[in-house]
C-alpha positions in Angstrom: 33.0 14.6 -2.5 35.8 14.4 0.3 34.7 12.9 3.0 34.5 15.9 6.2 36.6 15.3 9.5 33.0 15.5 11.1 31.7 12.4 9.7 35.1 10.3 9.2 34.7 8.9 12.5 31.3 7.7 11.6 33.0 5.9 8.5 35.3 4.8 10.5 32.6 2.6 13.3 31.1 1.4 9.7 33.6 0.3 8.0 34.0 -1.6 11.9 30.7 -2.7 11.7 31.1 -3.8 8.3 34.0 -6.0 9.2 32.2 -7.6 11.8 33.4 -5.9 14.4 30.3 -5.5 17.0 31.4 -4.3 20.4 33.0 -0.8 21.1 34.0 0.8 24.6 36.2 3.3 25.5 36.8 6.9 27.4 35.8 10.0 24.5 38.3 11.7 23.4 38.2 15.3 21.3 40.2 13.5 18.4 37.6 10.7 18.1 34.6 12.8 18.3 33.3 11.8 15.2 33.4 8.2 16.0 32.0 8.7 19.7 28.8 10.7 17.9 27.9 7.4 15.9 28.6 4.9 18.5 26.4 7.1 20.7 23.5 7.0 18.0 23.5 2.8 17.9 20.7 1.6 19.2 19.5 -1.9 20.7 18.5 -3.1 17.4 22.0 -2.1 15.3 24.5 -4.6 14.5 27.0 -3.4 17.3 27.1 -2.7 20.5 28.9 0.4 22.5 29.8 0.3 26.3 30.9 3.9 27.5 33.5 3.3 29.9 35.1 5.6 33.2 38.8 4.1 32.3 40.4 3.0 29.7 41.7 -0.1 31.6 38.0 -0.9 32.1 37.3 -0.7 28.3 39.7 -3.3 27.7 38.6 -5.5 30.5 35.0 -5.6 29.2 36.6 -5.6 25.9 38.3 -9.2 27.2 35.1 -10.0 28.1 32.9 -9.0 25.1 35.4 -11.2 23.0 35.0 -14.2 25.4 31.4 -14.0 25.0 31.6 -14.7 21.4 31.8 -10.4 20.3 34.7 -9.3 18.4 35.8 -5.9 20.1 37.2 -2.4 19.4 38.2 -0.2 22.4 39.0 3.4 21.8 40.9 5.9 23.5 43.4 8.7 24.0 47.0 7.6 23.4 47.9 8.8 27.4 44.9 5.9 28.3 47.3 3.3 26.8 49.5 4.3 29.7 46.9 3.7 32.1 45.5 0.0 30.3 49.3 -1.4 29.7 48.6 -4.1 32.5 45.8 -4.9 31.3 46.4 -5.2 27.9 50.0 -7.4 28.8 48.3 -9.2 31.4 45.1 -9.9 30.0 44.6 -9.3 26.0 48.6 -10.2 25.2 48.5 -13.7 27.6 45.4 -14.8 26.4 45.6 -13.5 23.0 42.2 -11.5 22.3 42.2 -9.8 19.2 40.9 -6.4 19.9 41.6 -3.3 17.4 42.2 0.1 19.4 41.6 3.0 17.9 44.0 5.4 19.4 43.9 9.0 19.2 47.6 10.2 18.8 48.1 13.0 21.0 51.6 14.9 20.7 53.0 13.9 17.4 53.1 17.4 16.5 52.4 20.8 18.1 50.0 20.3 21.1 49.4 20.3 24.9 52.7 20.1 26.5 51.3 17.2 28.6 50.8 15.2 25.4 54.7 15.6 24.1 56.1 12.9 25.7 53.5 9.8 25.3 53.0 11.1 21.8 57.1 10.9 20.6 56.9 7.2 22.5 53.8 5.5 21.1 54.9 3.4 18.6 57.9 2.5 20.3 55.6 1.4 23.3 53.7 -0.5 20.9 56.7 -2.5 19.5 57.9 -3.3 22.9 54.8 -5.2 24.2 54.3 -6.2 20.7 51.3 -4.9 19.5 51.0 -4.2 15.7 50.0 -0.9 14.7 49.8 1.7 11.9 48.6 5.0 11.3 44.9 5.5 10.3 45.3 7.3 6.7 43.1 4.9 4.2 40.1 4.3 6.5 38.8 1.0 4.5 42.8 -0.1 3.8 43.2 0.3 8.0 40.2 -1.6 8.7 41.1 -4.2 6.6 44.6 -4.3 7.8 43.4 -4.5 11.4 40.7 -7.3 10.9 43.2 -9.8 9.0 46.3 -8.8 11.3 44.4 -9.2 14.7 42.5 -12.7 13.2 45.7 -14.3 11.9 47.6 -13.0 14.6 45.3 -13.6 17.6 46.5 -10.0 19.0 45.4 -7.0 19.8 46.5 -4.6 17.1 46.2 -0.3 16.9 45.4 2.2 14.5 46.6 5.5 15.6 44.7 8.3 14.5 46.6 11.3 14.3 43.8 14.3 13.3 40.2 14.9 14.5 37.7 12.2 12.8 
């Protein structure tokens, strides 16, 4: 049985989980419903922890924090919040070299909101240029994996972009 765009998200915070990632922030976004829904549902006695945040530059900076506290974090937000977090994450996650995976929903790579267009055709190459790895979220367990051994051996932040509802 396929797995449903519904629920996709929820493997997605697993398969997280699983990996030992165990604190998650960041600003909802309509693409990442399905992850938001189970991050919602963990509780005080689950293996993770989630932090809604107002801004995406706040995720990261508790995200910063989380990690220095001995978590391993995942921020996740709309590809127009990496605009507003690039300080932080160059100033902050890129100097000091916290591994962090965001999960990045990829707004504008194909027909949508005008307002999306522009961000969506310059993601990756805004990735590259402040150097954080990234790749497109297809094979959810494949991705995780990537992501956990990339940002580990790499001491980075790295990004999965997701480019359909989960």
């Amino acid at each position: 049985m396929a797995v449903s765009q519904q629920t996709t998200g929820a493997v997605l915070v697993e398969e997280l989980i699983e990996h030992r990632w165990d604190y998650f922030s960041g600003v909802p976004c309509s693409l990442l419903k399905g992850a938001f829904v189970r991050l919602e549902a963990l509780g005080a006695d689950q293996a993770a922890y989630y932090l809604p945040a107002p801004r995406e530059e706040v995720a990261v900076a508790a995200a910063a924090g989380a990690y220095l506290a001995g978590r391993n974090p995942v921020v996740l937000m709309q590809n127009s919040g990496l605009g507003y977090c690039l300080n932080t994450l160059t100033s902050l996650l890129l100097i000091y070299r916290i591994p962090v995976v965001l999960v990045i929903s990829w707004r504008g790579h194909g027909p949508d909101a005008v307002e999306h267009v522009i961000i969506g055709e310059a993601i990756e190459r805004l990735l590259d240029a402040i150097g954080v790895p990234h790749q497109v979220l297809d094979d959810v367990p494949a991705a995780v994996r990537w992501a956990t051994s990339t940002a580990s051996s790499s001491r980075r932040p790295v990004a999965l972009l997701v480019q359909e509802t989960i």
